[in-house]
C-alpha positions as CSV (number, residue, x, y, z in Angstrom):
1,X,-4.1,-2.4,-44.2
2,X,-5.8,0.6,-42.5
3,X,-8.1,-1.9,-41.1
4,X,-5.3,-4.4,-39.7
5,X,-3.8,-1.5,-37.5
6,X,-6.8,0.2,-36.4
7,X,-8.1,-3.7,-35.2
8,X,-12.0,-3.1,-35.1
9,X,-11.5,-0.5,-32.6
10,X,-9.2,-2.0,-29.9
11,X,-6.3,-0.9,-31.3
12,X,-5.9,1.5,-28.1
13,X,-5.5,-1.9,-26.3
14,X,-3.7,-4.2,-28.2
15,X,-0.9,-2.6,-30.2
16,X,0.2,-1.2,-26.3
17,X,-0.1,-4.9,-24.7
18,X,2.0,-5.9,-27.9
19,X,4.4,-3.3,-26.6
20,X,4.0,-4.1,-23.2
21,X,5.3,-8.0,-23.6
22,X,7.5,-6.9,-26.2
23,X,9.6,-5.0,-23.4
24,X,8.9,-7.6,-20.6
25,X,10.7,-10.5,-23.2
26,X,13.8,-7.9,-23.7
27,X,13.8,-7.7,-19.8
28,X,13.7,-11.0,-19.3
29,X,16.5,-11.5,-22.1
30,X,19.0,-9.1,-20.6
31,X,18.5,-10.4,-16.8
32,X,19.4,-13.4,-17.9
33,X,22.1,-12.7,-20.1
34,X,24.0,-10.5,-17.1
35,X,22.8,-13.4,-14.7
36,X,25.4,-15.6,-17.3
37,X,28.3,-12.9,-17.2
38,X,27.9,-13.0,-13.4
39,X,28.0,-16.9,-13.6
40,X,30.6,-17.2,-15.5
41,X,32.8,-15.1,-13.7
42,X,32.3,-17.0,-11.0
43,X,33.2,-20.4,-12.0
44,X,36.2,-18.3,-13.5
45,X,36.7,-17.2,-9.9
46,X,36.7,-20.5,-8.2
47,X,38.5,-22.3,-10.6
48,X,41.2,-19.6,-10.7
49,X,41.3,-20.8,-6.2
50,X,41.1,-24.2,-6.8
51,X,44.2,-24.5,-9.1
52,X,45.8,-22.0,-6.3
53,X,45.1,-24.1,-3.7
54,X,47.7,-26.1,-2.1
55,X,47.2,-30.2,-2.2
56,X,46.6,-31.6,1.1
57,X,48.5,-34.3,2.7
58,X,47.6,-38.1,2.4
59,X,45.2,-37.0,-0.4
């Protein structure tokens, strides 16, 4: 098991690229989970005018 972890020697490289895209996937995760709050409150937003909005004549 020693082995596995030390990987022939380039375990100074690998386990920190492992690392590396392990934070860039929860980066990507949580931009794009605020990017759906943000969405979300805006379709909330313009719905919330369009049921506000007056109807216009001859429509």
């Amino acid at each position: 098991m020693a082995e596995f972890f030390h990987m022939g020697g380039y375990a100074a490289f690998v386990w920190p690229s492992y690392g590396l895209a392990a934070l860039v996937f929860i980066g990507v995760i949580w931009q794009s989970l605020a990017d759906l709050r943000a969405q979300k409150r805006l379709v909330d937003k313009l719905e919330t005018r369009r049921r506000n909005r007056k109807p216009e004549d001859g429509a």
